[in-house]
MDAnalysis code that builds the backbone (N, CA, C; Angstrom):
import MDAnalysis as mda
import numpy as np

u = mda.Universe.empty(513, n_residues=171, atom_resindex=np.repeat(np.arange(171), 3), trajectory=True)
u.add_TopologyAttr("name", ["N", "CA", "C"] * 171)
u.add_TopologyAttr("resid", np.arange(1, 172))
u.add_TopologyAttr("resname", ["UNK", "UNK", "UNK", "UNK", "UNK", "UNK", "UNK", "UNK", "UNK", "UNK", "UNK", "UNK", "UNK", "UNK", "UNK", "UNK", "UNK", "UNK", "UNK", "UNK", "UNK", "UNK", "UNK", "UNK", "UNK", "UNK", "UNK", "UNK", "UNK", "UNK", "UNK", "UNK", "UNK", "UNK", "UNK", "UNK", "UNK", "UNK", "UNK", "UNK", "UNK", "UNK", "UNK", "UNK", "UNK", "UNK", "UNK", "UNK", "UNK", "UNK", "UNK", "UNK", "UNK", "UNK", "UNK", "UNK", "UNK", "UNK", "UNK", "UNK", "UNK", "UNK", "UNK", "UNK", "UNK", "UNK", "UNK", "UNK", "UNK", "UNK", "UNK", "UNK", "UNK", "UNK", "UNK", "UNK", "UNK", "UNK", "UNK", "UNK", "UNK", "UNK", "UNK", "UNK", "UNK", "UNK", "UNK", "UNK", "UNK", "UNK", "UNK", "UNK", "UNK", "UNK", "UNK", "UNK", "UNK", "UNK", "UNK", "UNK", "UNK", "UNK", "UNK", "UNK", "UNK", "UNK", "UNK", "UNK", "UNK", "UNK", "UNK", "UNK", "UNK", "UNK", "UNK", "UNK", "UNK", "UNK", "UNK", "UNK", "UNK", "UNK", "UNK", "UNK", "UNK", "UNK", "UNK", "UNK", "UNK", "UNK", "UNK", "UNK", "UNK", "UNK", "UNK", "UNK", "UNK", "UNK", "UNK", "UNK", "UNK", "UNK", "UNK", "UNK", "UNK", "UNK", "UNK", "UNK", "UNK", "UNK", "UNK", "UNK", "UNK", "UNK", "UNK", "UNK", "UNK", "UNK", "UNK", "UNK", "UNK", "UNK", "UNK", "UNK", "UNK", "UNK", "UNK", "UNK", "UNK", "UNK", "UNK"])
u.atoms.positions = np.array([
    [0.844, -1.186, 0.000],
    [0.000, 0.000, 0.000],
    [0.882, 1.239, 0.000],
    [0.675, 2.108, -0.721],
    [1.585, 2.959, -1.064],
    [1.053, 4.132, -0.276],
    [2.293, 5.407, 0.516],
    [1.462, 6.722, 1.707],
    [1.160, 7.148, 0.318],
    [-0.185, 7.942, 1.155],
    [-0.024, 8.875, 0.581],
    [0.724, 10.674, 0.693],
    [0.474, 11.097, -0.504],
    [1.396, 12.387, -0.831],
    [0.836, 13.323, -0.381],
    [0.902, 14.494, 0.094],
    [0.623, 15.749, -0.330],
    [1.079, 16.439, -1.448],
    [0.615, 17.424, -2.078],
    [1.008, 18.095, -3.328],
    [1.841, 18.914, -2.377],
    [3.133, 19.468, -2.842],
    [3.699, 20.462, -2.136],
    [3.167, 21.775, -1.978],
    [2.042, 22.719, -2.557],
    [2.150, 23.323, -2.085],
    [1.032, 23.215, -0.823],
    [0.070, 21.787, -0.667],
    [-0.407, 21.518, 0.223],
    [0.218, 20.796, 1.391],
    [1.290, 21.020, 1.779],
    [2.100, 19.802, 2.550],
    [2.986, 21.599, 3.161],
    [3.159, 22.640, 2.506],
    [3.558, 23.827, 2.672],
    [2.740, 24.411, 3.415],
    [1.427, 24.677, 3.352],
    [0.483, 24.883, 3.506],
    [0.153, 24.686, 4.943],
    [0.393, 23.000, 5.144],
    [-0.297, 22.236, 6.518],
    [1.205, 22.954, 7.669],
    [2.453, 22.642, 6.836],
    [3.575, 22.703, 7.636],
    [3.732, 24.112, 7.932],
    [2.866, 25.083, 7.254],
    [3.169, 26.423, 7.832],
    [2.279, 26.525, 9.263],
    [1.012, 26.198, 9.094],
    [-0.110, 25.745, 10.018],
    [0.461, 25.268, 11.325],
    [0.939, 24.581, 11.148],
    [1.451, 23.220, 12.324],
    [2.971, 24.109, 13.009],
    [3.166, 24.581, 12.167],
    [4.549, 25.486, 12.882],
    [3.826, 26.613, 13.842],
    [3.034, 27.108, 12.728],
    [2.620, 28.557, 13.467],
    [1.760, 27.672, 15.238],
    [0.956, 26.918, 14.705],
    [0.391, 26.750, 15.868],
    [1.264, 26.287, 16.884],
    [2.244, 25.809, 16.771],
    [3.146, 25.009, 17.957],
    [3.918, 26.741, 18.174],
    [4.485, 27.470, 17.616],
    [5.137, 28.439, 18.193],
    [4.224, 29.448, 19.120],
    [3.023, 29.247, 18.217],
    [2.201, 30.055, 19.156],
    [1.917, 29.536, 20.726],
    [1.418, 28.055, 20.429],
    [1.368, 27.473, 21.966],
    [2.959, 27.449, 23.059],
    [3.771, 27.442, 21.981],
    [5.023, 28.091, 23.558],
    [4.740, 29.204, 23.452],
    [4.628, 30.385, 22.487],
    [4.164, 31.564, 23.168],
    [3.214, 31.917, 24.395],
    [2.139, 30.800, 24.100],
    [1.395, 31.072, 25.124],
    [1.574, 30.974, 26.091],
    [1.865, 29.662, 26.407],
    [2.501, 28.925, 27.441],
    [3.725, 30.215, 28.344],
    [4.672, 30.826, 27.468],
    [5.337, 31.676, 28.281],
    [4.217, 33.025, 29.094],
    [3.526, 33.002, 27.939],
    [2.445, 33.782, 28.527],
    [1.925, 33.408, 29.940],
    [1.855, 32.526, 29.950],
    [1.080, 31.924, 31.352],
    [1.756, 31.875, 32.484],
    [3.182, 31.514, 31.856],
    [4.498, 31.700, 33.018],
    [4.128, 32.531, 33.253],
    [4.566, 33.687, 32.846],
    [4.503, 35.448, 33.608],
    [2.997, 35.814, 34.384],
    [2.184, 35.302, 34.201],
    [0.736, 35.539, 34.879],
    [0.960, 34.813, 36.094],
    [1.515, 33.791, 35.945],
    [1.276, 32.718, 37.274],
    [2.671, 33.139, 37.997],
    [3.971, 34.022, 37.467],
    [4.471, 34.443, 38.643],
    [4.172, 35.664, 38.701],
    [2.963, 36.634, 38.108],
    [2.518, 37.467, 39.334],
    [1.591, 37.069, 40.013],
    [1.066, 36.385, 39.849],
    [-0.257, 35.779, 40.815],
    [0.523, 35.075, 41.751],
    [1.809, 34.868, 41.967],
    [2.633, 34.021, 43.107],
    [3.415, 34.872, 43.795],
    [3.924, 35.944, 42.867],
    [5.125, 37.202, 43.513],
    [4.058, 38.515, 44.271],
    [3.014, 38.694, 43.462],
    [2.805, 40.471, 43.732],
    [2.005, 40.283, 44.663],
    [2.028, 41.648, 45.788],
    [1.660, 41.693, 46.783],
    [0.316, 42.191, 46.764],
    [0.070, 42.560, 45.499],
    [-1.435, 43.067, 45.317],
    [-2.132, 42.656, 45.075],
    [-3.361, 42.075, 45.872],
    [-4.181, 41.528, 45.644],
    [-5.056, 42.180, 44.052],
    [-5.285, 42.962, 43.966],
    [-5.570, 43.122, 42.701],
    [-4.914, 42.721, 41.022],
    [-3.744, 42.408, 41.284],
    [-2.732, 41.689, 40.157],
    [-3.111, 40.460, 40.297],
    [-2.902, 40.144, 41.814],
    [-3.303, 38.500, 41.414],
    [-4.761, 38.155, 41.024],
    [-5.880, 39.018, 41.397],
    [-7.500, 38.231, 41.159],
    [-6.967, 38.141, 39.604],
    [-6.721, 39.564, 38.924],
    [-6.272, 39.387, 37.225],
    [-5.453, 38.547, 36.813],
    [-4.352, 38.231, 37.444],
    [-3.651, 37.308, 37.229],
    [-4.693, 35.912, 36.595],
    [-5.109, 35.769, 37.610],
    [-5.607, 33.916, 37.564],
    [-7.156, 34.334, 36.632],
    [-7.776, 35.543, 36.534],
    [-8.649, 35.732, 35.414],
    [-7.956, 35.898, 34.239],
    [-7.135, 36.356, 33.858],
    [-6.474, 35.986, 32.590],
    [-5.725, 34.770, 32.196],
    [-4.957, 34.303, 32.924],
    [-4.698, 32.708, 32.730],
    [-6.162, 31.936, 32.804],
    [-7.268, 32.430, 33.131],
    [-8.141, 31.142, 33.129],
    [-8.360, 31.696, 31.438],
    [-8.752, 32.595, 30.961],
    [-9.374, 33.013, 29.707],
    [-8.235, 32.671, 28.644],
    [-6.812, 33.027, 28.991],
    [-5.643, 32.523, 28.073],
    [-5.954, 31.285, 27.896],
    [-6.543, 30.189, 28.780],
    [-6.034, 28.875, 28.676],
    [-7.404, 28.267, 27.716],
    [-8.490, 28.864, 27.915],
    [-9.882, 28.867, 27.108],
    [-9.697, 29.124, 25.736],
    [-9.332, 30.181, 25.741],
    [-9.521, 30.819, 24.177],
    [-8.143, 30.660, 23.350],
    [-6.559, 30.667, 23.697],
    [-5.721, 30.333, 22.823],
    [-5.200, 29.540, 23.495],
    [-4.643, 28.706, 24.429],
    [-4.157, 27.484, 24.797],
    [-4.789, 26.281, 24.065],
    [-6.013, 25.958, 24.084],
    [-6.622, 24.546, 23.964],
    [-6.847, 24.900, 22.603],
    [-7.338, 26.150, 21.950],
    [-7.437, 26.006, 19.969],
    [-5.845, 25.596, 20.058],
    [-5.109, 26.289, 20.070],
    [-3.603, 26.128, 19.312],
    [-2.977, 24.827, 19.402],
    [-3.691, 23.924, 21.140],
    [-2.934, 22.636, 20.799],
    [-3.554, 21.791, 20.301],
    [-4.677, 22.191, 20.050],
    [-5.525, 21.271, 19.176],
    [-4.878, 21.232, 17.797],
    [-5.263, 22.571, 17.759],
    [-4.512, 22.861, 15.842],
    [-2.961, 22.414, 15.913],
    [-1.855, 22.668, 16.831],
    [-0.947, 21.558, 16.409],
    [-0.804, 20.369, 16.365],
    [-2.006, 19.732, 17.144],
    [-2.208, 18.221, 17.234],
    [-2.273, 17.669, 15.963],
    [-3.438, 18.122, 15.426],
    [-4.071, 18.224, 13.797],
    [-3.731, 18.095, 12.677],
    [-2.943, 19.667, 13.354],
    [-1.548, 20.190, 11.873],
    [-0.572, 18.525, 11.916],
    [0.242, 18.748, 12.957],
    [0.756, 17.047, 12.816],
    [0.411, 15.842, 12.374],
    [-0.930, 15.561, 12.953],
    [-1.259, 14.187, 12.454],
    [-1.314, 14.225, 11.333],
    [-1.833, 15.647, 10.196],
    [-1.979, 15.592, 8.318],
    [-0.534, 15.454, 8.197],
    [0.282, 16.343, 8.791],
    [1.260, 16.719, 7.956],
    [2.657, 15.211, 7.993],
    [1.990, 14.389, 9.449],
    [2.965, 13.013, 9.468],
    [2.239, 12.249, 8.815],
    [1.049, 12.414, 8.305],
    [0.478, 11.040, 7.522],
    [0.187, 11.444, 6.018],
    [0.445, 12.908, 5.691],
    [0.997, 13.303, 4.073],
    [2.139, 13.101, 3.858],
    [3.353, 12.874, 5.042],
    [4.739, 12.689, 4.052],
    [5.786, 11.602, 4.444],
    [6.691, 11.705, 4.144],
    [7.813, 10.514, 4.415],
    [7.831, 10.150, 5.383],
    [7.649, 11.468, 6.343],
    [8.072, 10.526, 7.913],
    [7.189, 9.745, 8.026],
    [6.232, 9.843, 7.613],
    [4.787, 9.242, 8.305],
    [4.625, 9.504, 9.591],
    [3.895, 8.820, 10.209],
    [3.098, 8.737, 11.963],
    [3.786, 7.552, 13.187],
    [4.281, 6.696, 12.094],
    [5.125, 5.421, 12.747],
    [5.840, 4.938, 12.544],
    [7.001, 5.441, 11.356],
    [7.848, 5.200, 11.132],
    [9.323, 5.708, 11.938],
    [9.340, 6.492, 12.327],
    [10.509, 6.999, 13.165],
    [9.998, 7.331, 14.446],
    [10.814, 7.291, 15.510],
    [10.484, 7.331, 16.718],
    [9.995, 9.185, 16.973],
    [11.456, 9.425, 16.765],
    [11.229, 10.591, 16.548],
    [9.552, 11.346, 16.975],
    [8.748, 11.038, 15.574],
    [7.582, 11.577, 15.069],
    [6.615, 10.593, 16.431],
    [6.766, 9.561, 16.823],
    [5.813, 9.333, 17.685],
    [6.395, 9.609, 19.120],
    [7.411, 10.326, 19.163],
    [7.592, 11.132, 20.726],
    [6.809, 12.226, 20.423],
    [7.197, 13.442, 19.088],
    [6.292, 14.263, 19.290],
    [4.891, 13.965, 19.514],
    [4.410, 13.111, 19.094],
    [2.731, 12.798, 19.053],
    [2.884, 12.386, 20.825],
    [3.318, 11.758, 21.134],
    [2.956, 11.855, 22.752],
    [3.055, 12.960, 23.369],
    [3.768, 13.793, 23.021],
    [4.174, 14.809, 23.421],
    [2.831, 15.667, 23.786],
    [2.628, 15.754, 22.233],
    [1.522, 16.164, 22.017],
    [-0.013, 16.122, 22.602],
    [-0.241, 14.510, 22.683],
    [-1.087, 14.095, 22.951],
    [-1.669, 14.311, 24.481],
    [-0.227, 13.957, 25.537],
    [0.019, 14.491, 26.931],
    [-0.215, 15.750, 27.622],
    [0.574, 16.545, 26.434],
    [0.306, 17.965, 27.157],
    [-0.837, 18.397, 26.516],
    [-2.061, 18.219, 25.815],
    [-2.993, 18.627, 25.295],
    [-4.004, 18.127, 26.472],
    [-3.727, 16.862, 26.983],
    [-4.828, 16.246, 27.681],
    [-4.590, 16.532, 28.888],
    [-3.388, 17.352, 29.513],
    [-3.095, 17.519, 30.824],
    [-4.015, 19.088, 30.430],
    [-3.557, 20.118, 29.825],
    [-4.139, 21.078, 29.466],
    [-5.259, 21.279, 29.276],
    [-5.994, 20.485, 28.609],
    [-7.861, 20.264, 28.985],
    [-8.231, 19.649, 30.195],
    [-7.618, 19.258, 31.268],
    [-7.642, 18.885, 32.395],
    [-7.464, 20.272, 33.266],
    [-6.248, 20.949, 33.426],
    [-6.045, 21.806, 34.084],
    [-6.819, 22.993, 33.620],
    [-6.938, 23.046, 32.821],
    [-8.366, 24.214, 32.842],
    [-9.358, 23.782, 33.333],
    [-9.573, 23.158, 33.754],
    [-10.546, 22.882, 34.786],
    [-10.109, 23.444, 36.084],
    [-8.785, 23.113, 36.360],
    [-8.701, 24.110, 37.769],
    [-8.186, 25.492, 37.518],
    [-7.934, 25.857, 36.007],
    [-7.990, 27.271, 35.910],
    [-9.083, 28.087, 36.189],
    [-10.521, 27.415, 36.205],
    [-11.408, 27.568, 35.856],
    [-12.018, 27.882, 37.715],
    [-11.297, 26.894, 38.550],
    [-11.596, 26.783, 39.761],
    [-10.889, 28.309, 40.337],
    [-9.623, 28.160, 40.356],
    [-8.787, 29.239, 40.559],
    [-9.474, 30.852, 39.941],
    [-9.868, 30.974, 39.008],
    [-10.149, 31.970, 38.509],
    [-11.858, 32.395, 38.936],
    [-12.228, 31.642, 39.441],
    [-13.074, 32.233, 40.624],
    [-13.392, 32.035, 41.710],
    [-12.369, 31.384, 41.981],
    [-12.000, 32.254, 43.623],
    [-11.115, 33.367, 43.556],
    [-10.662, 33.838, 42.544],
    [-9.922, 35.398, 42.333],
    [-11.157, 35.925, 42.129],
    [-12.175, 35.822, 41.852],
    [-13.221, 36.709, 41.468],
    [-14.447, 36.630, 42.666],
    [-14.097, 35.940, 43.309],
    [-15.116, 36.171, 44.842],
    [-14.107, 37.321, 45.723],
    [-14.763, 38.415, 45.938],
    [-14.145, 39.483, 46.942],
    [-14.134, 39.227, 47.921],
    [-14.523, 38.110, 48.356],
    [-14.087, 37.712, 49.937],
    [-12.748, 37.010, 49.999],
    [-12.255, 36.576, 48.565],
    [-10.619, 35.975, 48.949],
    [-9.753, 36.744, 49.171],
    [-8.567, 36.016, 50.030],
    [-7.582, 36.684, 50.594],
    [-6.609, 36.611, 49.835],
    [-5.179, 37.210, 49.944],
    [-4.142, 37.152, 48.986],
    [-3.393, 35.192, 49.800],
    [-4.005, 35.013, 50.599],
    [-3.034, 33.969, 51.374],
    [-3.885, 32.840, 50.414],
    [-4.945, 32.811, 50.145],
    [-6.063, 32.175, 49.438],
    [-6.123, 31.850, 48.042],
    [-5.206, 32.536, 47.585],
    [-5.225, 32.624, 46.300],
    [-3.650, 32.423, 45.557],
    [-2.484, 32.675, 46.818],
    [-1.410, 32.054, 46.448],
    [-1.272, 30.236, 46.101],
    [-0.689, 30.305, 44.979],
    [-0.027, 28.829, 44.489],
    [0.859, 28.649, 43.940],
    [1.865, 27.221, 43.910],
    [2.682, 27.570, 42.822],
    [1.845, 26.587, 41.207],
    [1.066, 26.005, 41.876],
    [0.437, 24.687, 40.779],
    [0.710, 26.050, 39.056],
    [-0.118, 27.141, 39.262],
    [0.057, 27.197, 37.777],
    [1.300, 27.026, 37.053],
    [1.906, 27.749, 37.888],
    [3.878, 27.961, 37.400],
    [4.000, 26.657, 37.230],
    [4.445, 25.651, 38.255],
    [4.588, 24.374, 37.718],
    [4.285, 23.449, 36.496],
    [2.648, 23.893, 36.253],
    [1.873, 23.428, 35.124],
    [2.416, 23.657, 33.861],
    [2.809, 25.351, 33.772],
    [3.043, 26.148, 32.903],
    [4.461, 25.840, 32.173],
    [5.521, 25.665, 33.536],
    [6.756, 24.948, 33.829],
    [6.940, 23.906, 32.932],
    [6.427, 22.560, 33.274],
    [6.369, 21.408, 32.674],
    [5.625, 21.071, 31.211],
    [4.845, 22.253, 30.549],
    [4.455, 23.051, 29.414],
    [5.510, 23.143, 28.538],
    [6.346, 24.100, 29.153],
    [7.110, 24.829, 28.253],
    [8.226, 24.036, 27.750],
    [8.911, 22.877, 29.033],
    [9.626, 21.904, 28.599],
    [8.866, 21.482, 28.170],
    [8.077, 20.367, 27.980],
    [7.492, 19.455, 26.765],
    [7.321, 20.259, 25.431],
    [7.244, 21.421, 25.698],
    [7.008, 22.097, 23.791],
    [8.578, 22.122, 23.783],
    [9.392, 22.831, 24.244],
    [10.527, 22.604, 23.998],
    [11.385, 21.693, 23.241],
    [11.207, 20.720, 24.135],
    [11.375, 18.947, 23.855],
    [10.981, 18.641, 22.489],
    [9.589, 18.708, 22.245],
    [8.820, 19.079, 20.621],
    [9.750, 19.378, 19.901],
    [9.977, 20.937, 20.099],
    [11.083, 21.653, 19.252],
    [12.544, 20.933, 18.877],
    [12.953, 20.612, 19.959],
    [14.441, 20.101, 19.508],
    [14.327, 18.573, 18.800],
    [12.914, 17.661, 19.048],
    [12.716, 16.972, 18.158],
    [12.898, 17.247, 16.944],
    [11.760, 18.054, 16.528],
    [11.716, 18.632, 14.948],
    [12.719, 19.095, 14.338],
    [13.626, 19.783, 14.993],
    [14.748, 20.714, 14.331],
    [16.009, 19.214, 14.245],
    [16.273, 18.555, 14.793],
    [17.011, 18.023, 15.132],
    [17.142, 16.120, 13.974],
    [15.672, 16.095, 14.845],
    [15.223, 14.388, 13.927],
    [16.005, 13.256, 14.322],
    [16.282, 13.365, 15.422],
    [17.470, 11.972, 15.870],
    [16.693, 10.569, 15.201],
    [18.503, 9.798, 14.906],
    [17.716, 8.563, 13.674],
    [17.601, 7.789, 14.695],
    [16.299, 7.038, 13.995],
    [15.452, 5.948, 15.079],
    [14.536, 5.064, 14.029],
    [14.422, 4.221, 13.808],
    [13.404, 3.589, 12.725],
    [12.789, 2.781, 13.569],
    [11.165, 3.038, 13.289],
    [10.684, 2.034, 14.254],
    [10.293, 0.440, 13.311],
    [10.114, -0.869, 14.369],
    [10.112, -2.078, 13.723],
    [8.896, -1.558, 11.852],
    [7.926, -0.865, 12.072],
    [7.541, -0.922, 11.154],
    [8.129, -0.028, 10.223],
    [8.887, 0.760, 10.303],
    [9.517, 1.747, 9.380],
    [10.373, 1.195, 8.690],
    [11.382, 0.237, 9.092],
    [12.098, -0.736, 8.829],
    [11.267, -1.647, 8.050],
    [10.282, -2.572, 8.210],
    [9.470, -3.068, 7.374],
    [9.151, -2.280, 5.851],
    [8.690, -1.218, 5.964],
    [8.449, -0.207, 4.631],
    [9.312, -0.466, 4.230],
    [10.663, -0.079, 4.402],
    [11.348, 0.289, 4.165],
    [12.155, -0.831, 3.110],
    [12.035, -1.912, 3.745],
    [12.580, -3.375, 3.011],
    [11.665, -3.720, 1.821],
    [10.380, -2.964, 2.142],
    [8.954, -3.562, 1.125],
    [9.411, -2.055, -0.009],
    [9.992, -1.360, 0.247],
    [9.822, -0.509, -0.451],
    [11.284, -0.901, -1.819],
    [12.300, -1.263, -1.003],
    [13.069, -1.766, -1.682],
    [13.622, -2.939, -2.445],
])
């Protein structure tokens, strides 16, 4: 059974997609760093209620589209071309990668969701509302996109048992 192709300028197309969205989600992600250490550093209770209301809305509206859309962008763009989806290890670390921090991330917005109103009840205190969970979250974020990154740029050789198979069928 022969992959299939993308036409290049559709395989251009997906790979511009799939870039933009993964740079954007470490953008974000740094984004979230800096919210969650003022919501941990500043003494003002008013930075922090905003704090954890904007990380809850960051994590709603461009966190979960963008890792979706790099999820996406990936799965077309490893099952339009050479690498494929299972042929190199490589490509199925990113997909865990992927897969992990997308599903920890639709998880933890759920307690963004918790956090971000109890910043919005005026009866909380600044002692009430300190944590380090986002930073951490955000933390272990930024390495795994990272990780992503030096995958992609990098491509360490790895053939998995079935890539090796193609590979003999191909020749």
């Amino acid at each position: 059974m022969a992959a299939v192709r993308m036409a290049p300028p559709l395989r251009k197309a997906v790979l511009t997609a799939h870039v933009a969205a993964s740079v954007g989600w470490l953008g974000a992600v740094a984004a979230s760093i800096a919210l969650a250490l003022a919501a941990l550093t500043s003494p003002d209770l008013r930075v922090v209620r905003a704090a954890y209301l904007a990380m809850d809305m960051l994590g709603w509206s461009v966190l979960v589209p963008i890792s979706v859309a790099s999820l996406l962008t990936g799965l077309v763009q490893s099952l339009g071309t050479v690498w494929g989806l299972v042929r190199h290890y490589w490509v199925l670390f990113k997909l865990f990668i992927n897969v992990v921090a997308t599903a920890v991330l639709l998880l933890y917005t759920q307690t963004l969701g918790l956090l971000a109103d109890r910043a919005a009840d005026p009866a909380s205190t600044l002692a009430q509302l300190r944590g380090p969970s986002p930073l951490v979250h955000a933390g272990a974020g930024l390495l795994l996109l990272v990780g992503a990154t030096v995958l992609s740029v990098y491509k360490p050789r790895g053939v998995t048992g079935f890539g090796l198979r193609r590979a003999a069928a191909a020749a």
